[in-house]
N, C-alpha and C positions, 0 to 999 in steps of 0.2 A: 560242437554245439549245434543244435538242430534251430533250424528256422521253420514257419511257419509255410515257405518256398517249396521245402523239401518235402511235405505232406501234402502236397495241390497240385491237380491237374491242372496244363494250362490250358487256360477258356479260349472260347472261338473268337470272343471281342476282345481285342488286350485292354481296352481301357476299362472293364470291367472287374472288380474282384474277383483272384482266383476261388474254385470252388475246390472245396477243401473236403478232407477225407470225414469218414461219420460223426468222427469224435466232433467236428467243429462245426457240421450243417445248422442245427438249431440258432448257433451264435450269431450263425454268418445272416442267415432268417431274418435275424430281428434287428441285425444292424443295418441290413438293407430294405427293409419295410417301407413301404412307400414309394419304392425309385423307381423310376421309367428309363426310358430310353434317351430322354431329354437332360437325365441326371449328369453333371461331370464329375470327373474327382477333383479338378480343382476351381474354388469359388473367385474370381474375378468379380471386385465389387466395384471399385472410383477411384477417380485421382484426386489426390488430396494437396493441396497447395503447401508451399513454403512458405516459412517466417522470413522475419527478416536477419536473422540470427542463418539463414543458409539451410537449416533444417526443414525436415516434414512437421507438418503439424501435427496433433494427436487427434487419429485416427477417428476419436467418439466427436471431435470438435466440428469439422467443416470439410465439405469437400467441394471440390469445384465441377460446375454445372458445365463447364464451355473453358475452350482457352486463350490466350493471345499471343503472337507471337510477332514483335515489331523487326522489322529485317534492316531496318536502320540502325539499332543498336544491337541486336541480339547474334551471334553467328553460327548457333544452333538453337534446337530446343528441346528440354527434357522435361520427363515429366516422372510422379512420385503416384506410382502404382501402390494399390492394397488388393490381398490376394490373401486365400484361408487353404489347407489340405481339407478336402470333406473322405479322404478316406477312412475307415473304422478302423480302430486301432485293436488287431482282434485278438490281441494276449489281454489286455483288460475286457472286453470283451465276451472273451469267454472263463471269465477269472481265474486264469493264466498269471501266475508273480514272473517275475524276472527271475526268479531262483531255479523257475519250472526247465529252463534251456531256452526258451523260444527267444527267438527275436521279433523285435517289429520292424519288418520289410513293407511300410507303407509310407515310411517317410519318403518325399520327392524332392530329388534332385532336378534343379530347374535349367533345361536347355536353351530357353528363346523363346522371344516373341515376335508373335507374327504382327504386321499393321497392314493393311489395306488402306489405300486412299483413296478417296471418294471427291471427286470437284464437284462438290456441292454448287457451285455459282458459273458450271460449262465454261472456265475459262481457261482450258487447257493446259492444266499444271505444270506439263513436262516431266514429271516422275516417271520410275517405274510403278507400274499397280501398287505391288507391295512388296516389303524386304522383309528378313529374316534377323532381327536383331538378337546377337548371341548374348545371353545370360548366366550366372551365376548365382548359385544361392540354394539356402534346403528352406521346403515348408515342410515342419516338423508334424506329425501326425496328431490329434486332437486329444489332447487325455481321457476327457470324455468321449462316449461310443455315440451322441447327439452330433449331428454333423446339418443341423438346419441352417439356412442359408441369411437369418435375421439373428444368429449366433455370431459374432466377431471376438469372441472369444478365440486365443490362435494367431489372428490376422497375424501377416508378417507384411512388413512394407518393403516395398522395391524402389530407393530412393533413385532419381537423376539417370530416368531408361531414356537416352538416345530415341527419340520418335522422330527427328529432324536434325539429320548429319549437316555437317558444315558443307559436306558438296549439296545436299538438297537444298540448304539456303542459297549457296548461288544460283543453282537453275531460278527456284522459284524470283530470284532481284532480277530475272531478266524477263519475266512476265509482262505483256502488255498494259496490264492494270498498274502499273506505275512507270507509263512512259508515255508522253505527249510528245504530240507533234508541233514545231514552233518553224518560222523561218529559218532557224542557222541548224534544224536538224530533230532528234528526237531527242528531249530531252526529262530527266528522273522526274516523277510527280508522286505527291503523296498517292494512295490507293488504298485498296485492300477488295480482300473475298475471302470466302469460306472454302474450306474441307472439313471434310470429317474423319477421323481414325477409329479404322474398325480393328480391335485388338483379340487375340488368344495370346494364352503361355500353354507350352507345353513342356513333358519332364517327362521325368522316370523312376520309378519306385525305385527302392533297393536292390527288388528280388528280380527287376530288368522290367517292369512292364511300361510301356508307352501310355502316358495319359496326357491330357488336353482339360484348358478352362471353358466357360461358357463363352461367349462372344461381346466382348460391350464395344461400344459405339461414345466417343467424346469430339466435340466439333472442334475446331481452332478457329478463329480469326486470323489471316494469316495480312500484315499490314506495313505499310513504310509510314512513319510519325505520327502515329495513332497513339504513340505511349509519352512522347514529348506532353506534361500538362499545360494545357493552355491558360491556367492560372500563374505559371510561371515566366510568362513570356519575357516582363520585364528585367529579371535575367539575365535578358541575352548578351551573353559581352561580359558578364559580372561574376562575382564569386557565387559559390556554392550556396545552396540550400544549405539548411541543419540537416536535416532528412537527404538529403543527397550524399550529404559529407560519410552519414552515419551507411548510408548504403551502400557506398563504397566501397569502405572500409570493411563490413561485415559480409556481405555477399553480392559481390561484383559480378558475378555468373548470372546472376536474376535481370541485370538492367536488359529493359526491354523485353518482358517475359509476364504476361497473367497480369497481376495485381498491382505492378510494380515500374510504376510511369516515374518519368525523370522531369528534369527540369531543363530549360532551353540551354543555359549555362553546362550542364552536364554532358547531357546531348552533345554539344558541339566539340566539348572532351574526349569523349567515347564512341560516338557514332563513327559508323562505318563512312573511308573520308569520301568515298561519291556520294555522299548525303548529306552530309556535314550543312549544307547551304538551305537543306528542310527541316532545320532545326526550328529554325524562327519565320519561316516563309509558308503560313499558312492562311 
């Protein structure tokens, strides 16, 4: 079977479509119309928050501006990527059936993402700059040969991507910004500050080519008992909320994460136990 691979020279930019023999310049023309240097092949758009149900939400509904991430209760944190293929899909294209032999070598095999972190608030994180988080997964090539970037037609979501391992949350619990100084010593205090994650994915076509997303940028809150609500305080010592019981039970992974604040009662359940005492101590 012949692929699309086997009739292209390969280009000087690998993240660039190959340029393909006579039969297919015109195609390749008009499917690349418009694109600059600034184009990628793959669309990195937002992170989209989780229900309570443990899932992503749907994608057309809401997405999250900023994130939080309480280290009292939480002992990582993840987040729920949406990501598109903007490559052309150039057997439709060049109206090319599937009966014709070709293949479509533009679907991408997803390797990793990169995150850069940013101390947004100079309070000396203690990370490395940035890791290399390993991935899996295919963004399937676009049926249609429109590949604009207010098109979410495609999207594939990347639920629960590691952007903060369980060893970066202990670096980050020993941060100055929750530790006072008292007479018998240095002792945990609520706190918090900012960063920012700066994200790519990158991948590889079929036919072997290296490609790369655009660049987005999402902040965290990074915080000790900032997600305890303070409408629950009376609580403390007591049974469960309704809403506690129900969170529980349905997605335990979320307490202390984004949208998703507990109760003083809970907190003292769950929380990480050198905390356990700023549950209700606010």
């Amino acid at each position: 079977m012949l692929s699309l691979a086997s009739r292209a020279r390969r280009p000087a930019r690998a993240r660039r479509p190959a340029r393909p023999a006579a039969r297919l310049a015109a195609g390749l023309a008009a499917a690349l119309a418009g694109c600059d240097a600034e184009d990628f092949s793959i669309q990195l758009y937002n992170v989209i928050p989780t229900d309570a149900e443990c899932k992503p939400v749907n994608v057309a509904d809401e997405s999250l501006a900023s994130g939080t991430v309480d280290l009292a209760l939480s002992p990582s944190y993840t987040i729920n990527l949406v990501a598109q293929n903007r490559l052309a899909n150039m057997v439709t294209a060049n109206n090319l059936k599937p009966g014709d032999g070709f293949l479509v070598t533009t679907t991408i095999n997803l390797k990793s993402l990169s995150v850069r972190y940013v101390d947004a608030d100079a309070v000396d994180l203690g990370l490395d700059p940035s890791v290399s988080v390993p991935l899996s997964g295919v963004l399937p090539v676009l049926a249609s040969t429109s590949t604009s970037a207010v098109n979410r037609t495609g999207t594939v979501v990347l639920p629960q991507v590691t952007v903060l391992s369980e060893q970066m949350v202990e670096v980050l619990r020993q941060n100055g910004s929750f530790q006072r100084v008292t007479p018998a010593g240095r002792a945990l205090t609520r706190g918090s500050f900012n960063l920012v994650l700066v994200m790519r994915l990158y991948g590889e076509t079929l036919d072997g080519r290296e490609v790369q997303s655009n660049e987005v940028q999402f902040p965290v809150k990074v915080c000790v008992g900032c997600l305890v609500a303070p409408s629950a305080q009376a609580a403390c010592g007591g049974e469960l909320t309704e809403d506690d019981a129900k969170l529980l039970e349905s997605c335990p992974s979320m307490l202390g994460r984004d949208e998703f604040s507990v109760s003083c009662s809970l907190c003292e359940r769950m929380s990480h136990p050198d905390y356990a005492h700023l549950c209700s101590d606010r």
